[in-house]
matplotlib code that plots the C-alpha trace (Angstrom):
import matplotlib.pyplot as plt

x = [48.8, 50.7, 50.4, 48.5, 49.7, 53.2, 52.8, 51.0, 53.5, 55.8, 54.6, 53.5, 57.5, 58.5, 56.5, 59.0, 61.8, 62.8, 60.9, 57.6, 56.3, 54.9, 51.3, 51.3, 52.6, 49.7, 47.1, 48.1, 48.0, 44.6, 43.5, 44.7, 43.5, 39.6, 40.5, 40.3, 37.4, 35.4, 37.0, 36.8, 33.4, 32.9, 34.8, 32.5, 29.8, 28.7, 29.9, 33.2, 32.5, 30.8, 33.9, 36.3, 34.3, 34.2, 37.9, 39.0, 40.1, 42.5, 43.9, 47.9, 50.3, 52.0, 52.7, 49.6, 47.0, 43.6, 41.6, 38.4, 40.2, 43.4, 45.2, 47.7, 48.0, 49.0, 49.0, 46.2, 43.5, 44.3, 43.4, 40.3, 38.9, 39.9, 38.9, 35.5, 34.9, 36.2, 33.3, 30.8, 29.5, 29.3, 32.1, 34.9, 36.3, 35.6, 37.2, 34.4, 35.4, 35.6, 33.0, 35.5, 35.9, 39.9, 40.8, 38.6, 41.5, 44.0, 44.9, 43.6, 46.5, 49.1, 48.5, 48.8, 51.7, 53.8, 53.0, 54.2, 57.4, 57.8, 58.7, 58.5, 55.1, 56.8, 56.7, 53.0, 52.3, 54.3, 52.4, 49.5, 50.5, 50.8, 47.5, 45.6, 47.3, 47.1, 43.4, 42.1, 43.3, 41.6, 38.3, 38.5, 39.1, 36.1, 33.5, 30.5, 29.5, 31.3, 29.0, 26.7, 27.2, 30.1, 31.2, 34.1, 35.3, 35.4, 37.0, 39.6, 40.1, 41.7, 44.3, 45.1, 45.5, 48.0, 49.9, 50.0, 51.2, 54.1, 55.1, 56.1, 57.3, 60.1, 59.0, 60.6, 58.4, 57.5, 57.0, 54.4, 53.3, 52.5, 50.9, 48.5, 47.8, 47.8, 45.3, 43.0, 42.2, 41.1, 38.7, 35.4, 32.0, 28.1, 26.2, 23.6, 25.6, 26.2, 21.9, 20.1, 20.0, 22.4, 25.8, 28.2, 28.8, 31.5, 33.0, 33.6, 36.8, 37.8, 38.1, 40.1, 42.3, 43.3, 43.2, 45.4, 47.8, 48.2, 49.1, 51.5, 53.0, 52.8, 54.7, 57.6, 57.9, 58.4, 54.8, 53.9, 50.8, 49.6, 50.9, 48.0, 45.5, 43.8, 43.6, 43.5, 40.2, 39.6, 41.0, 40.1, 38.2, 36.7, 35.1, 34.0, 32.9, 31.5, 35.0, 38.5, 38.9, 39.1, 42.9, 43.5, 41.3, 42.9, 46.2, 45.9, 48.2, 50.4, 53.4, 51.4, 48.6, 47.8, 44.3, 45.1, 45.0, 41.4, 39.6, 36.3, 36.1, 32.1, 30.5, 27.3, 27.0, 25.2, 25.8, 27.3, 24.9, 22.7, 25.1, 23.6, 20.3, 21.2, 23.7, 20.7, 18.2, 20.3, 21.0, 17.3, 16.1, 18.9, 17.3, 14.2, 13.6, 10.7, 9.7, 8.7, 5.2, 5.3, 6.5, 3.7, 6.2, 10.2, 11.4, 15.3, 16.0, 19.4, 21.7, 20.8, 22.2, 20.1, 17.4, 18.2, 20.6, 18.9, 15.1, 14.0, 10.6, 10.5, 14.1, 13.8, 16.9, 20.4, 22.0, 18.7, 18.5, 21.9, 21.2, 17.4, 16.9, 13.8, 14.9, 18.6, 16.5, 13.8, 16.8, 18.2, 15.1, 14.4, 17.4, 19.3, 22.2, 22.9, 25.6, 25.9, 23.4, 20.5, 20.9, 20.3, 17.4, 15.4, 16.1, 14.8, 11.8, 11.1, 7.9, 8.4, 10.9, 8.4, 5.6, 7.9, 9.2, 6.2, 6.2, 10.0, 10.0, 13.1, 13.3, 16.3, 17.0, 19.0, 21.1, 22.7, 23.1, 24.9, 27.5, 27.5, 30.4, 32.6, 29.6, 27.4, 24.7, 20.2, 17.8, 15.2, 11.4, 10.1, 6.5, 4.9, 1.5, 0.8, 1.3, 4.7, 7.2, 11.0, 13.8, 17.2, 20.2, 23.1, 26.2, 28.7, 28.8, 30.3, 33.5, 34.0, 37.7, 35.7, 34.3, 36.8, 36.5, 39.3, 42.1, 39.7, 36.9, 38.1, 39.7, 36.2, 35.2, 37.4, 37.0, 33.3, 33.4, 36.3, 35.2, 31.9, 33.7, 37.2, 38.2, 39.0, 42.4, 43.2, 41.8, 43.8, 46.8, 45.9, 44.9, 49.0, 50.3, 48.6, 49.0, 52.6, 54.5, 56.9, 55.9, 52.9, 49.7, 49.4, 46.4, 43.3, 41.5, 37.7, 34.7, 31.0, 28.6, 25.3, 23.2, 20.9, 23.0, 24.0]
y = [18.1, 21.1, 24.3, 26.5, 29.1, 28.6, 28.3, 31.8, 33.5, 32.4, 33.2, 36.8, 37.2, 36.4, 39.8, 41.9, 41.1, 40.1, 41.7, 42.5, 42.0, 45.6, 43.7, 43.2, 46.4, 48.2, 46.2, 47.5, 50.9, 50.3, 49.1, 52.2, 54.5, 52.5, 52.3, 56.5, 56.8, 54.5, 56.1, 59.9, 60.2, 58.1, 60.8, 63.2, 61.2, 58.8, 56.7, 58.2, 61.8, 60.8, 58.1, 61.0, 63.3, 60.3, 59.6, 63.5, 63.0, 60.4, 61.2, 60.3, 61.9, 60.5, 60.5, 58.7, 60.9, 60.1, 61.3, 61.9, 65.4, 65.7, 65.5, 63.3, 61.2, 57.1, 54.9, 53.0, 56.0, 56.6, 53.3, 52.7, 56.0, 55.5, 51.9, 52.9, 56.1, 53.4, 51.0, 53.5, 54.2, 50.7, 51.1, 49.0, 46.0, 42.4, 39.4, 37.5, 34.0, 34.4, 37.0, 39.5, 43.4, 43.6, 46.9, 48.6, 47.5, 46.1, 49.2, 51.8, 50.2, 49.3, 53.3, 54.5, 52.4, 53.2, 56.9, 56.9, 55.1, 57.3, 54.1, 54.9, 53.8, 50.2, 49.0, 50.5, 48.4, 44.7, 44.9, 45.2, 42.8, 40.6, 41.3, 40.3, 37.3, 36.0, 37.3, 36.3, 32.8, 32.4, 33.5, 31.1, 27.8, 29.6, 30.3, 30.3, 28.6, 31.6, 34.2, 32.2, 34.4, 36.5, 39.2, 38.0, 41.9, 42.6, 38.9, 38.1, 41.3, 41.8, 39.3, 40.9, 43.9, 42.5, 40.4, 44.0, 45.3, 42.8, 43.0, 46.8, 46.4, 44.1, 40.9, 37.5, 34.5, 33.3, 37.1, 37.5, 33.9, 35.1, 38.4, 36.1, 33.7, 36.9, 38.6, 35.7, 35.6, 39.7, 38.9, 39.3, 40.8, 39.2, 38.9, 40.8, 44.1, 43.3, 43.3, 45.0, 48.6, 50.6, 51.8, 49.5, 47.4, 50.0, 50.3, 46.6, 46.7, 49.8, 47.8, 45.2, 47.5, 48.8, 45.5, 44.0, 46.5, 45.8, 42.2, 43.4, 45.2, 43.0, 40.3, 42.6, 43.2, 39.2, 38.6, 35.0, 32.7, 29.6, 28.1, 26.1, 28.8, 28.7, 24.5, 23.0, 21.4, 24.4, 27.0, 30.3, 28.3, 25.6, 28.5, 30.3, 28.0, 24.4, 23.0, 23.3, 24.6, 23.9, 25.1, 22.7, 25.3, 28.3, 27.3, 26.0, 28.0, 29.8, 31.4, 30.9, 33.2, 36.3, 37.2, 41.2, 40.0, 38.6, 41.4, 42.7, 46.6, 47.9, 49.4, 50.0, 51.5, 49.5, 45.3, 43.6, 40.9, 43.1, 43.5, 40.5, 41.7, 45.0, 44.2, 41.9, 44.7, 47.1, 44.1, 43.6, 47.4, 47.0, 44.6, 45.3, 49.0, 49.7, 52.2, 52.7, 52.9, 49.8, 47.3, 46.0, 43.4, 42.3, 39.0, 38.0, 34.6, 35.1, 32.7, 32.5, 36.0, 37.5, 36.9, 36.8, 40.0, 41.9, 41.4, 44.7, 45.9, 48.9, 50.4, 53.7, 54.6, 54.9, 52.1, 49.6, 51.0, 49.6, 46.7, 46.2, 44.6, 46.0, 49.9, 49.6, 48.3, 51.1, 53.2, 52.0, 52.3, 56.2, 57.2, 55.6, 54.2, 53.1, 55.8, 58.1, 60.2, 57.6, 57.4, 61.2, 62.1, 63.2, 60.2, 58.2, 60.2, 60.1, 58.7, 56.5, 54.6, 53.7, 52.7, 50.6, 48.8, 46.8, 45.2, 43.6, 40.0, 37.9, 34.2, 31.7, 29.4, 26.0, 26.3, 29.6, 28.9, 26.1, 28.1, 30.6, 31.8, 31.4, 33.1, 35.7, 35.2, 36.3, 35.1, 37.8, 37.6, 41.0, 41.1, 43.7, 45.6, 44.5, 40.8, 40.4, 38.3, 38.9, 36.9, 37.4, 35.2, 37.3, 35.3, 37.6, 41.3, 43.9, 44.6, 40.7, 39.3, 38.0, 41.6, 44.0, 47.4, 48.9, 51.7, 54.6, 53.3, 53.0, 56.4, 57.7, 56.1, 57.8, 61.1, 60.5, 59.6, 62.1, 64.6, 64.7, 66.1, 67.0, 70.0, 68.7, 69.9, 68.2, 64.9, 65.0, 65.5, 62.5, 60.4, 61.4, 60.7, 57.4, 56.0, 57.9, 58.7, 56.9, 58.9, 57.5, 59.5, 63.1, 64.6, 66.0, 68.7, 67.8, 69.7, 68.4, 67.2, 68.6, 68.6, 66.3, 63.3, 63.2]
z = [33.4, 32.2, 34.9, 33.4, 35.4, 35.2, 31.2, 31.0, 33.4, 30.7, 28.0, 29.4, 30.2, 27.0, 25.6, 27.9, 25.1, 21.4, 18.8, 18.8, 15.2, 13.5, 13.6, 17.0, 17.9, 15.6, 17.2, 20.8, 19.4, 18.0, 21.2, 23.4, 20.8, 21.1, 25.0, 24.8, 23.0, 25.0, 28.4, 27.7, 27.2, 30.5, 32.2, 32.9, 33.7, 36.9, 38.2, 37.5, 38.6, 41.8, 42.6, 41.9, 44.5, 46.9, 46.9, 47.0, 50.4, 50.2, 46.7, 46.5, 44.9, 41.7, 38.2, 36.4, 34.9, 36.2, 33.2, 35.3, 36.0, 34.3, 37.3, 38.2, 41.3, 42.2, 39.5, 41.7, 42.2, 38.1, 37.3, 39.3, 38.2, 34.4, 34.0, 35.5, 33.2, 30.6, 30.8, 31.0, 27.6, 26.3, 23.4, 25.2, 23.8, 23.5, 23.2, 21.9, 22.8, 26.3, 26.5, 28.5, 28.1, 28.6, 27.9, 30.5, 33.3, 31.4, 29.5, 32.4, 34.8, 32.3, 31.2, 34.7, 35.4, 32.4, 32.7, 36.5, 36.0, 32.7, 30.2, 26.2, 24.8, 23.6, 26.9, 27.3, 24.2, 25.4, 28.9, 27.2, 24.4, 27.8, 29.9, 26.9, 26.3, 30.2, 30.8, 27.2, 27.6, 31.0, 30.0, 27.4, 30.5, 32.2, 29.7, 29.0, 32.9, 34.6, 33.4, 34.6, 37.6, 37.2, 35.5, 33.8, 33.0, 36.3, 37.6, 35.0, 34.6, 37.7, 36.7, 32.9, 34.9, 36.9, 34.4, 32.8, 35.9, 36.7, 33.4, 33.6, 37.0, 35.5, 37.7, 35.5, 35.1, 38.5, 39.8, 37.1, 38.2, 41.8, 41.0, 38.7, 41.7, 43.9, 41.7, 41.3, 44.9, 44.6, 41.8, 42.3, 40.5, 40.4, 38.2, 39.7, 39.4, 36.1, 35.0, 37.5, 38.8, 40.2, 38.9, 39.9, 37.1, 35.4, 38.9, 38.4, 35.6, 38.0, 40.7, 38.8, 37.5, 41.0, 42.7, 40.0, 40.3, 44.2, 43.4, 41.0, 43.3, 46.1, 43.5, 42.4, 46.3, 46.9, 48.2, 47.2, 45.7, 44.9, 41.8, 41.7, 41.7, 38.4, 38.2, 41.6, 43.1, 45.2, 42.8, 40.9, 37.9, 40.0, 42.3, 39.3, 36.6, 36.4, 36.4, 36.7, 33.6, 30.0, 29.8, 26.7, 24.6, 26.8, 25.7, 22.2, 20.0, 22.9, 21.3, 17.9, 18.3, 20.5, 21.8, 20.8, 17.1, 17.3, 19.0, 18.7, 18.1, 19.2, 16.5, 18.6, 21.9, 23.6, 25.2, 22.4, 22.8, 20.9, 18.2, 15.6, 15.6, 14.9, 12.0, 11.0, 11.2, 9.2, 6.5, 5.8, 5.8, 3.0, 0.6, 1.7, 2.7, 5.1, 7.2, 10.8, 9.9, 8.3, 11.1, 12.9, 14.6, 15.0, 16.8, 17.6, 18.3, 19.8, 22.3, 25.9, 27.0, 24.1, 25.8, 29.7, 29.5, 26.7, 27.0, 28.8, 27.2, 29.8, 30.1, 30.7, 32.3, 29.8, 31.4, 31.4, 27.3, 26.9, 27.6, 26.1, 22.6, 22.3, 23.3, 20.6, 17.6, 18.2, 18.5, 15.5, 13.3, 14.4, 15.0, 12.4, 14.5, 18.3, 19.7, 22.0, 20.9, 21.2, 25.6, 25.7, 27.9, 24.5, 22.8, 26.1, 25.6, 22.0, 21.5, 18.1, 19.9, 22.7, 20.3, 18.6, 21.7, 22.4, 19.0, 19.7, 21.1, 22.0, 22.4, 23.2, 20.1, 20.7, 17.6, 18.1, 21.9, 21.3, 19.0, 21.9, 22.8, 19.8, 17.7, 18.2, 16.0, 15.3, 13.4, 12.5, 11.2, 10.5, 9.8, 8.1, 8.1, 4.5, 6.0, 4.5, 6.4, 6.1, 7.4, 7.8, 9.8, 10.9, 11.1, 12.2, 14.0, 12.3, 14.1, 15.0, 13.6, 10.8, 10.4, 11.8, 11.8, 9.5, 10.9, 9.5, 10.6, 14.2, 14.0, 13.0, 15.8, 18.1, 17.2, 17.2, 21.0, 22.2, 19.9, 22.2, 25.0, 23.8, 21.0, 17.5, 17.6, 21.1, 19.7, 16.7, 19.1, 21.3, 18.2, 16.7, 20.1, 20.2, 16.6, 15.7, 18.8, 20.7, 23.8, 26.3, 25.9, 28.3, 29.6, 27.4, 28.6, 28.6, 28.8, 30.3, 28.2, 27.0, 29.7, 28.0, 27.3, 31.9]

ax = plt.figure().add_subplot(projection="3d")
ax.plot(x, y, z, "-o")
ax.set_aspect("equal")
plt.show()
């Protein structure tokens, strides 16, 4: 059996030279440039604010820009701080296949990194380029029996951010090899941080990105690792998942393909397990237009996270509505969309969502679980006060590869989310530094949000 491993190392060196094709390159810029506006408006909010405040005392001195506060400081305290401001608001990426958030840590320590050490923004863009492609590729060995009960954002992402990492830090093959092996033994992140209360699942892709940049660091230094640690009997998938892997589908098309190219860009901001029913939702009050006051009941049938993730009748708090079906279509309906502006404490409150909620079932359906993860589907039945019954199956989320969000509809995006807590003219700057420049990103001042939306 080919070494998984040692063939990812590989391929993850081969992005530190030769050309890197103008696609490729625009798709790393499109993914910094969604990593901002997912991260910023995270800034001045819990659990970034409060980590910031915890960590005051021990703050090191360097050349990364934690964006928390626009100061600088290690590439390490930038990172953790970053990547959990960026998974804070629910816009972050996806790689859909292997159901894995990798720009919250990938990009937060490759940024921190590259700004420290003062490299051009193509070198940004190959490390990135090559956390994606290692991380990516191992959710796909692990998936779907590893979210079972991990978090694979916060566990393989430890190790994209350290492929990242080693990448920038010049380590060859086998250095990149070892900070992966190194890395896979720092992974960690339950499940039960992930769906119940508390605030630690955006500390989780902080955490990986900190963690993987220690074992990229502790690989470019000559520490060593297991080159059996992803495969073997008693390794980082076997631990994790219900087997050793599946690294014939984690592999398939190395060198051909890379996971950047086949991202998933949020359009909602909320779990993206709740994106098919409200594409579906929006597609049927489209042929069919119907007011509040005309539903007198919705059901999703969805895939099994649908329903065990997603079906929270009561949520009350913003990070319990981000993750409820039943609160993000009420949302939807009144509202008119799912952003930020729907987890402010006056949305929470509004009282046509909350009469709606109770009319909103979920179920499990076999079909679409069994298509789970490789799509992300919903059937919908809507039924009417006047006894009329509509039905709708969504077969794709807006934003998926198959439904991609185009360049000015992700810049919209971003100015949407920075603009909540960043001048227009600073986030046009940001936005021509990202997409234009051949310089790395610098600091944005920021400014607290409305009281209502903490």
């Amino acid at each position: 059996m080919t070494n998984p491993l040692i063939e990812l190392a590989r391929e993850a060196a081969r992005w530190q030279r030769g050309p890197l094709p103008q696609p490729i390159e625009w798709a790393a810029r499109r993914a910094l440039l969604d990593w901002f506006a997912t991260t910023l408006p995270g800034c001045v909010l819990p659990p970034a604010t409060a980590l910031l405040g915890a960590l005051a005392d021990e703050r090191p001195a360097g050349g990364a820009i934690c964006y928390v506060d626009g100061r600088s400081s290690s590439p390490r305290h930038a990172a953790l701080l970053n990547a959990t401001a960026s998974h804070t608001v629910e816009f972050d990426d996806i790689f859909r296949d292997g159901g894995y958030h990798p720009g919250s840590s990938t990009v937060a320590a490759a940024l921190a990194l590259a700004q420290h050490r003062g490299l051009p923004a193509q070198q940004l863009h190959r490390a990135v380029v090559a956390g994606y492609e290692v991380g990516c590729r191992i959710s796909l060995a692990i998936q779907p029996s590893h979210y079972a009960f991990w978090h694979t954002t916060a566990t393989v992402g430890t190790i994209g951010a350290a492929v990242a990492g080693a990448v920038l830090l010049g380590c060859d093959a086998t250095g990149i090899g070892h900070a992966i092996a190194l890395a896979s033994s720092f992974a960690g992140g339950h499940q039960q941080n992930l769906q119940g209360e508390g605030m630690a699942k955006a500390l989780h892709p902080g955490h990986a990105a900190d963690a993987g940049l220690l074992a990229a660091y502790a690989a470019a230094g000559g520490v060593t690792g297991s080159v059996d640690s992803l495969h073997a009997a008693k390794g980082f998938a076997a631990a994790t998942s219900a087997s050793p892997g599946d690294w014939a589908i984690a592999l398939e098309g190395l060198g051909e393909w890379t996971p950047l190219t086949r991202m998933t860009v949020k359009a909602h901001g909320c779990c993206g397990h709740i994106f098919p029913a409200l594409d579906g939702l929006r597609a049927m009050r489209e042929a069919t237009p119907f007011a509040l006051e005309q539903v007198a009941a919705i059901h999703v049938d969805g895939y099994g996270a649908t329903r065990s993730m997603c079906d929270r009748p009561a949520a009350l708090s913003p990070q319990d509505a981000r993750f409820s079906i039943q609160y993000c279509l009420a949302a939807q309906m009144v509202l008119g969309a799912v952003r930020l502006d729907a987890f402010t404490s006056q949305a929470l409150a509004d009282t046509r969502i909350r009469a709606l909620m109770p009319k909103i079932t979920v179920a499990e359906d076999a079909e679409l679980a069994a298509a789970y993860p490789r799509k992300r589907q919903a059937r919908l039945t809507v039924t009417l006060a006047d006894g009329r019954r509509l039905e709708h199956f969504q077969a794709v989320r807006k934003g998926d590869p198959e439904a991609p969000l185009s360049d000015a509809e992700l810049v919209t995006k971003f100015e949407e989310l920075a603009g909540s807590v960043a001048d227009p003219a600073d986030v046009k700057a940001l936005r021509a530094e990202i997409l234009e420049s051949d310089r790395l990103p610098g600091p944005i001042p920021l400014r607290s949000p409305c009281p209502e939306s903490v």
